[in-house]
C-alpha positions, 0 to 999 in steps of 0.5 A: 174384096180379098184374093186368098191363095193357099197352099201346103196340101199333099198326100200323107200318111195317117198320123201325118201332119200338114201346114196349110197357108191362105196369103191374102192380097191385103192387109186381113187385121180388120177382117172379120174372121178368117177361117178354114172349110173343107169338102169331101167328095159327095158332101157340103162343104163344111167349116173347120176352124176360124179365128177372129180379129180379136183372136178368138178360134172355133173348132169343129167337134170332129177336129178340135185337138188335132188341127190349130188356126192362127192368124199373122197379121203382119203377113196377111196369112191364116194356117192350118196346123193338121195333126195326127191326120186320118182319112176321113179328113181327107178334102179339098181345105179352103180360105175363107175371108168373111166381114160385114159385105165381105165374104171371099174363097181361095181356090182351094188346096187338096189334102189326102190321106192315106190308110 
């Protein structure tokens, strides 16, 4: 298993941009894929972006040139770059760390957007 922590949620204004980071307790250079989920009140939970240890990325329709994932081995960390922020993007983002037996969450970090 992996413990993942994130952080970099808040409040923004629309058009705004956030960071959002997922430290993993170890080394995440063989990990299947890292990605980003998110859940709105009243809705499933629902990927956002992932990456794989080859560094292949996948982008839900409803996000895709607006947020950006990358992965920094070295640093055992995932990030979420969220551009042009609107609110219906507002959710609770989180880390997810998925391989053959492996599949482990953050706690979750709050992001809200404002109108």
């Amino acid at each position: 298993q992996v413990q993942l922590v994130e952080s970099g949620g808040g409040l923004v204004q629309a058009g705004g941009s956030l960071r959002l980071s997922c430290a993993a307790s170890r080394s995440i250079s063989s990990i299947n894929a890292m990605g980003w989920y998110r859940q709105a009140p009243g809705k499933q939970r629902e990927l956002v972006a992932a990456v794989t240890f080859a560094g292949s990325t996948n982008y839900a329709d409803s996000i895709k040139g607006r947020f950006t994932i990358s992965r920094d081995n070295a640093k055992n960390t995932v990030y979420l770059q969220m551009n042009n922020l609107k609110p219906e993007d507002t959710a609770v983002y989180y880390c997810n760390a998925k391989g053959v037996i492996l599949n482990s969450w953050g706690q979750g970090t709050q992001v809200t957007v404002s109108s």
